[in-house]
Structure formats: C-alpha cells, structure tokens
C-alpha positions in Angstrom: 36.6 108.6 70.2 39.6 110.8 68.6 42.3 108.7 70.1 40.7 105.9 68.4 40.0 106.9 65.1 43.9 108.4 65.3 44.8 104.5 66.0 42.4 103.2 63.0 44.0 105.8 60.7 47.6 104.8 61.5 46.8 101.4 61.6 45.7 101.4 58.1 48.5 103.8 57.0 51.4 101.0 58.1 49.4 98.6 56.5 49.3 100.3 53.1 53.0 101.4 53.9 53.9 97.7 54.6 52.2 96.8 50.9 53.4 99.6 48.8 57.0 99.3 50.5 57.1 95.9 51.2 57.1 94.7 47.4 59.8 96.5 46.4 62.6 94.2 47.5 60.3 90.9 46.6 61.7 92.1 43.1 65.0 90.7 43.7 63.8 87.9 46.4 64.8 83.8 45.2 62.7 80.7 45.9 63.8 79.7 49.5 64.7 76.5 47.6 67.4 78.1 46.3 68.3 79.6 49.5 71.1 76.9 50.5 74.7 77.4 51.4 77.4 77.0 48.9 79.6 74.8 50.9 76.7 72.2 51.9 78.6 68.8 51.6 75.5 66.9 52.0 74.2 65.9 48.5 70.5 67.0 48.2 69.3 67.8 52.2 66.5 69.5 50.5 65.1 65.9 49.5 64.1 66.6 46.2 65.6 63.7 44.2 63.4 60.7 44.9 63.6 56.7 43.6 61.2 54.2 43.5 60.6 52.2 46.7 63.4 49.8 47.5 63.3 46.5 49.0 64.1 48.4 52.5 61.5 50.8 52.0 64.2 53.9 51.1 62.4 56.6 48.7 65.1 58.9 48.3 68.4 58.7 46.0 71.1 60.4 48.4 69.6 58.7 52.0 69.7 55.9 53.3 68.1 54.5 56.6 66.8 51.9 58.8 63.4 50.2 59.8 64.3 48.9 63.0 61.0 47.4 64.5 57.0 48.0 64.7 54.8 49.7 62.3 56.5 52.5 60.3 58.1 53.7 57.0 59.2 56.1 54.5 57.2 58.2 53.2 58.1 61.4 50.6 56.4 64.3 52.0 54.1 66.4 49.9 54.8 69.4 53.0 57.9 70.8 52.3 60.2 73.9 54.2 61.3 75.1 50.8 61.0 72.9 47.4 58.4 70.4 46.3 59.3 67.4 49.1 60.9 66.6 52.2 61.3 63.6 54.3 58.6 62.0 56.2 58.8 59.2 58.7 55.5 57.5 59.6 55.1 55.9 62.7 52.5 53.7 63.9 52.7 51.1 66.5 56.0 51.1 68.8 58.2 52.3 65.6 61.8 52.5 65.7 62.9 54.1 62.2 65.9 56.6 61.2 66.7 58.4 57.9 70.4 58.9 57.8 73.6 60.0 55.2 76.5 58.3 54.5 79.6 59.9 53.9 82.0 58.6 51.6 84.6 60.9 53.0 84.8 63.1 55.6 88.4 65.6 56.3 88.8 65.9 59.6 86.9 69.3 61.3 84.0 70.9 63.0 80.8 70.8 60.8 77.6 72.6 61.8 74.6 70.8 60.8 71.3 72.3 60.7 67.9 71.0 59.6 64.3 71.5 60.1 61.9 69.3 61.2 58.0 69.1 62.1 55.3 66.9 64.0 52.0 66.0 63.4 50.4 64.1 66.6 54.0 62.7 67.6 53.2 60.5 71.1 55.4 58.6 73.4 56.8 55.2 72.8 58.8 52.7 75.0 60.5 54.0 77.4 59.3 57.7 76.4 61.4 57.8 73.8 60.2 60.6 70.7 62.3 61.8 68.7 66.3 62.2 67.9 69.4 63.6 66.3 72.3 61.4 65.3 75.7 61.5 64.5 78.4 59.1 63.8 76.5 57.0 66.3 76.3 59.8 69.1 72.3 59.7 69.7 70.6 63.0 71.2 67.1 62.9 72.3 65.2 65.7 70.9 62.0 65.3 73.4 59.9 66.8 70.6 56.3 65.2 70.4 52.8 66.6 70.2 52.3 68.6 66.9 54.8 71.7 66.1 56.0 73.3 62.8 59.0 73.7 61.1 61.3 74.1 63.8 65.2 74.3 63.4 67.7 71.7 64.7 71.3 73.0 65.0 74.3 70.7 65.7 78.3 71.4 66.2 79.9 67.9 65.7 84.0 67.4 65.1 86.1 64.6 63.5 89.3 64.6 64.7 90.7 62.8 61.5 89.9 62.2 58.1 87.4 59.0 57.8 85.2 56.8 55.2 82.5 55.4 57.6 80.8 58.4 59.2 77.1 58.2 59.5 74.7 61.0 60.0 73.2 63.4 60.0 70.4 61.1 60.8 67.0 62.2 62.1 64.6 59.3 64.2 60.9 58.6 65.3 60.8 56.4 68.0 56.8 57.1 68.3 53.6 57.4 66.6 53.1 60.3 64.9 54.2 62.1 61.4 57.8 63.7 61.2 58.9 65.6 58.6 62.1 66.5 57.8 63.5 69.3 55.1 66.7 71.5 54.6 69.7 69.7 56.4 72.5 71.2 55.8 76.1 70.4 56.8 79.2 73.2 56.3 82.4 73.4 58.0 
C-alpha cells in the first residue's frame, strides 16, 4: 500500500511540475505557422493563399496540378499541420490526381524537400497503386493507405544545372481516400 501511495504522490508531483514548469518557455513559443525556414524557395508550402476554383479545378494561387482520370479533385482543407489550410486531394472512384509546383528557375544543387502529409480511409487502386512523391518526373511510391496522421515526407533531389522547367515537389492519390497535405518545404 506504501509503495503505491509513494507512486500516486510522485505521479502527481511531475504532473504539477510539468504545469508549473512547462509554461514558462510557452512565453516565448511562435505559432508553428510561423515555424518555416528562411531559405524555403517554395512560394507558400503552407497553402494558405487560396483562389477561386479554376476551370481545372486548382484552388490554390502558388500550385498547380493535374486531374488525370476517375472521380477526384481539389479540395482546400479545413485540417491543417500548422495555419488555417492545407491541401486536400479527394479521391473517389479509380482517381489519378497530383498537386504539384512549378519552378520558374531552379540553380543547379541538392534541395531537401520535406512535407507532411495525412490519410483518411486511403484504399488501393489499379494496380495497388496509393500514394506518391514526385520530382522533376522521378515518381516514388509512398505505399501509404489506410488512415494515418500527419506524417513527414523527406526527399534529397539534385539538379546538375541551372533549369526553367522543373516540376515538383508534387504529391499524388492514386486511390480513394482523403489526403492531405501541409508544410512542404524545399531548401538547399
């Protein structure tokens, strides 16, 4: 009975500790919006700055994408990472669809891209195919269905010289299901 009152008592005591202590450095703490590296080349990964629906379907001022076949769109998200919106891409029946940058201009370099991404009752679709990463048409399946959150997706990618028509990052859902996307960022 002592041992477990001594485990009650301390277990209360760090949990006071963690209150009392823990708010003093929330003082200082920013938004994780505002959380972003400097040298981020990509114009608003956060996908905050939205537009009226185009005649593609495109809701978002900096990306662009594709609707390639079957039932499926762009949607914003009202679940963000960090801000007020992401990405979402809705998929019903057999959908091919990918959200992707453009670059205007691109030195030559290695880039590290990184973004976040979450599911919502992502299936299969032909030929298995779920989800992907792209990159200056470089595909990578992501083999990420079912229903996860926020999980990072980290990239290395080079261009050996400088270049105008590099697409990507570009995220895909090849399956029904909700994916969301938030946060990309792109540094050298």
């Amino acid at each position: 009975m002592r041992i477990v009152a001594r485990m009650v008592w301390w277990s209360v005591l760090l949990c006071l500790g963690g209150l009392v202590f823990g708010r003093q450095g929330l003082g200082n703490a920013q938004p994780a919006s505002n959380i972003q590296p400097a040298n981020n080349i990509l114009l608003d990964g956060s996908f905050e700055e939205t537009k009226p629906r185009d005649q593609f379907g495109l809701v978002f001022k900096h990306w662009g994408g594709w609707k390639y076949e079957g039932e499926c769109e762009f949607r914003v998200g009202q679940i963000a990472r960090t801000g007020k919106t992401s990405c979402l891409l809705y998929g019903g029946h057999q959908p091919k669809i990918r959200v992707r940058y453009q670059h205007r201009q691109l030195p030559a370099g290695r880039y590290k891209i990184t973004g976040y991404i979450r599911g919502l009752d992502i299936g299969e679709g032909m030929w298995r195919a779920t989800t992907e990463f792209a990159f200056d048409d470089k595909y990578f399946q992501l083999k990420k269905n079912g229903t996860f959150g926020w999980t990072p997706v980290t990239y290395v990618v080079e261009i050996k010289q400088p270049r105008t028509d590099v697409g990507g990052p570009s995220f895909g859902l090849m399956a029904p299901g909700y994916l969301w996307i938030d946060d990309v960022t792109m540094v050298p």
